[in-house]
C-alpha positions as a Python dict, from the first residue, in 0.01 Angstrom:
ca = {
    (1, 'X'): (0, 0, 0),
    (2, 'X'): (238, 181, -220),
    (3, 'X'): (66, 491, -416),
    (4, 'X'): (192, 719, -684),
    (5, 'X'): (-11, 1007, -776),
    (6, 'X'): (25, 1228, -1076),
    (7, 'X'): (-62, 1563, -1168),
    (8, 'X'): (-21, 1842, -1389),
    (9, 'X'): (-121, 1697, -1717),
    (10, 'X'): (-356, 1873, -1956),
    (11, 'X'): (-403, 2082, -2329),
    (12, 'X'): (-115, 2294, -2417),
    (13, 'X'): (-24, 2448, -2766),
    (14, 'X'): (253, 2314, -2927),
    (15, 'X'): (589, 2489, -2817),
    (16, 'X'): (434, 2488, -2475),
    (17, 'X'): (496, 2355, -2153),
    (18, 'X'): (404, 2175, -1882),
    (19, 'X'): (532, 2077, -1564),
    (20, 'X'): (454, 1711, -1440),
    (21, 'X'): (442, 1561, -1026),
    (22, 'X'): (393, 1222, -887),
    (23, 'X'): (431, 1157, -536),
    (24, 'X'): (482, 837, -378),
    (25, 'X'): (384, 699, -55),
    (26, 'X'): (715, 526, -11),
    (27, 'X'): (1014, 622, 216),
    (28, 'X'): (1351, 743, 62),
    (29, 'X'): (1497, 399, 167),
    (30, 'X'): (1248, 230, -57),
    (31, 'X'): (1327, 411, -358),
    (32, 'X'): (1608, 313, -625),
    (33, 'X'): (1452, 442, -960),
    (34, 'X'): (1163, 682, -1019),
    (35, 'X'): (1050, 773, -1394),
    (36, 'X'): (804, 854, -1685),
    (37, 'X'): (695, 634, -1954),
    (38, 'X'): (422, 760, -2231),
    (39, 'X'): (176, 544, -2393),
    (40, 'X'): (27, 714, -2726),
    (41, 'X'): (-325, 566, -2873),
    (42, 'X'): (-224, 286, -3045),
    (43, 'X'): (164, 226, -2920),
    (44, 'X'): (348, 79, -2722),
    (45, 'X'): (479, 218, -2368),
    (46, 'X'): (764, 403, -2348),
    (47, 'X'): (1042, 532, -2157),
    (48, 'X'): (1077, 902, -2140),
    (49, 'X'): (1307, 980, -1856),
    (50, 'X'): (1406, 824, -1535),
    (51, 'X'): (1635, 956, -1212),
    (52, 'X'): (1812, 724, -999),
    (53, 'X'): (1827, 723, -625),
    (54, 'X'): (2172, 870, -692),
    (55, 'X'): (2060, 1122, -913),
    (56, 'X'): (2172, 1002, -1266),
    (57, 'X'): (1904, 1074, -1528),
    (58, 'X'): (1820, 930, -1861),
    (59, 'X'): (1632, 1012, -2142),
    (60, 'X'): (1460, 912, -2473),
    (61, 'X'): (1624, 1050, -2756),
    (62, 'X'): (1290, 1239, -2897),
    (63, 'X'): (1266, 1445, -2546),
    (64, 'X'): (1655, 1522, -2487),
    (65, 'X'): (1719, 1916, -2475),
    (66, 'X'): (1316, 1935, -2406),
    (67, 'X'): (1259, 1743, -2100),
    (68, 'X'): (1381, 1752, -1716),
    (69, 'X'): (1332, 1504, -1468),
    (70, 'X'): (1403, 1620, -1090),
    (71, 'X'): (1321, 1506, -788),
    (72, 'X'): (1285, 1702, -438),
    (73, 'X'): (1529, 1652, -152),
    (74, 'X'): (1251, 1420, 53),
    (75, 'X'): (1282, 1199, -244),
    (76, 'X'): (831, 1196, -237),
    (77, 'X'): (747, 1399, -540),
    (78, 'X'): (933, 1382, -859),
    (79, 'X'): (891, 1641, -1156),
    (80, 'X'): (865, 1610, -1525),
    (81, 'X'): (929, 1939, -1721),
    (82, 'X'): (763, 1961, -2033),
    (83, 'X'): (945, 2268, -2271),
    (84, 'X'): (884, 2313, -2659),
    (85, 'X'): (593, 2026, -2643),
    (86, 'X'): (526, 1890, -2965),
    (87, 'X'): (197, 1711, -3132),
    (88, 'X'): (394, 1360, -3101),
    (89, 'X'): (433, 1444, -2733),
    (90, 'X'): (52, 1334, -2707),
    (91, 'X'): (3, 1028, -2509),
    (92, 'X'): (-102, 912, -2155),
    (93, 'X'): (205, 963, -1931),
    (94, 'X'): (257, 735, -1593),
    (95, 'X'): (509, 754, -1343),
    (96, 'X'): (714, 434, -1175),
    (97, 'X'): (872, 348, -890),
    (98, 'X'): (1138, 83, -930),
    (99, 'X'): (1014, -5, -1235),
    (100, 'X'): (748, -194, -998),
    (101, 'X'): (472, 55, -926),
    (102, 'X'): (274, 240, -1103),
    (103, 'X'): (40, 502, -1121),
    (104, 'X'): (-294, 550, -1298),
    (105, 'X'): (-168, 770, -1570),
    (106, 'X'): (-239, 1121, -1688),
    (107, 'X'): (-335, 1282, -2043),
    (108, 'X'): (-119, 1499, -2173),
    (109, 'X'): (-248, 1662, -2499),
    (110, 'X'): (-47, 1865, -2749),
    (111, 'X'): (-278, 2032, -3005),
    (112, 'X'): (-363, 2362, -3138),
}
């Protein structure tokens, strides 16, 4: 059974950062996508960055210049930087693999 486990979440100050892992059970071979999406209280899920198997990376236009998805060379653990966070950064964060799995989630608060 496929898992992806997060970490790293947490409270940070705005203009903060924080650095965000998941790492998969899966094998490098099983792997085309990996990515963030952010749910807020009340809203809908979103995309904030993905990093293909190839190593092209996307990004929601609210994180651009703020955020960095990377992966390491194994291809198990991929990273989310978090610079200059922002109150609207708030939400639940959850990685994917392949758009198919998921993992449980983890806060990410922005206050002062």
């Amino acid at each position: 059974q496929v898992q992806l486990v997060e970490s790293g979440g947490g409270l940070v100050q705005p203009g903060g950062s924080l650095r965000l892992s998941c790492a998969t059970s899966q094998t490098i071979f099983d792997i085309y996508l990996m990515g963030w999406y952010r749910q807020a209280p009340g809203k809908q899920r979103e995309l904030v960055a993905t990093i293909s198997k190839g190593g092209t990376t996307t990004y929601a236009d609210s994180v651009k210049g703020r955020f960095t998805i990377f992966r390491n060379n194994a291809w198990d653990t991929i990273y989310l930087q978090m610079n200059s966070l922002k109150p609207e950064d708030t939400a639940v964060y959850y990685c994917t693999s392949n758009y198919y799995y998921w993992g449980q989630g983890i806060q990410v608060t922005v206050s002062t």
